[in-house]
N, C-alpha and C positions, 0 to 999 in steps of 0.2 A: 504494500500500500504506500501510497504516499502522500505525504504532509502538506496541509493548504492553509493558510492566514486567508482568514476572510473579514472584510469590513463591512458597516452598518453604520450608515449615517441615521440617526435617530434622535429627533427633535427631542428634549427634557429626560433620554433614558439618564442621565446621570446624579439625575433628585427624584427618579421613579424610587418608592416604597421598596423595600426589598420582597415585601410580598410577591408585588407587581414581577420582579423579577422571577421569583423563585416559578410564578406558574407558569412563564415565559420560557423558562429552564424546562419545565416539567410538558407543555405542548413539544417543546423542538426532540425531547426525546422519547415521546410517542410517536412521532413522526420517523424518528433513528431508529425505534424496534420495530415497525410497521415496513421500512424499506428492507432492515434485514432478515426480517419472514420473508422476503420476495426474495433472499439470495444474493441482497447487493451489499458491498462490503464499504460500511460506511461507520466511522466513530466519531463522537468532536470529545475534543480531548481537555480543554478549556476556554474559556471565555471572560474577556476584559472589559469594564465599561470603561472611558474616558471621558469625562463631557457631552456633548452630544452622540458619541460615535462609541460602537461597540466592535470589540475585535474577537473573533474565536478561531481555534484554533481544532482544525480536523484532518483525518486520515481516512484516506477514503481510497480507491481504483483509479477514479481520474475525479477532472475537473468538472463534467457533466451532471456525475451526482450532490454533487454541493449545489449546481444551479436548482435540480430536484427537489432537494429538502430544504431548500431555501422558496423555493415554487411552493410546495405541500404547507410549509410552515407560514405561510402567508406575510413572508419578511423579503423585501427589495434588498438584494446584495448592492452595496457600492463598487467594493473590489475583489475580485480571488485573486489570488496569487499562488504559487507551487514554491513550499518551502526549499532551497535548495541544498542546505547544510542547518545543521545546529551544534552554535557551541557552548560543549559546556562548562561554562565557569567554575563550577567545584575542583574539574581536574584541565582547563585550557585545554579539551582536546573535541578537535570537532571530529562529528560522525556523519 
């Protein structure tokens, strides 16, 4: 699988309730167990608010199905991107 940053432009998510978020959490991964009953190999691994803008972070097959669970979950992606390395700072060694 491979690793995708994805952004979310979204007006006031960053003084939304944590409620608001937690059920926001809990639809996008109804939606993650529903695609992998169909066989598609899709996780998100975490996600950031920022201010207006939310960043999450998934591994998935390709790029297609992020546009998918972003379609199903009824949220307008800004950007995907294909992680291409990660380093990690613990030991400065990128994998």
């Amino acid at each position: 699988m491979k690793r995708f940053l994805i952004k979310r432009d979204m007006e006031g998510v960053g003084s939304a309730p944590k409620n608001d978020l937690n059920n926001a959490g809990k639809k996008s991964e109804e939606v993650l167990e529903k695609m992998r009953a169909e066989g598609k190999n899709i996780q998100q691994e975490q996600s950031y608010v920022l201010g207006n803008q939310v960043f999450c972070v998934y591994l998935a097959d390709n790029e297609e199905l992020i546009k998918e669970h972003a379609e199903l979950n009824g949220s307008a992606l800004t950007e995907v991107s294909e992680v291409s390395a990660v380093i990690k700072h613990n030991t400065s060694v990128v994998s």
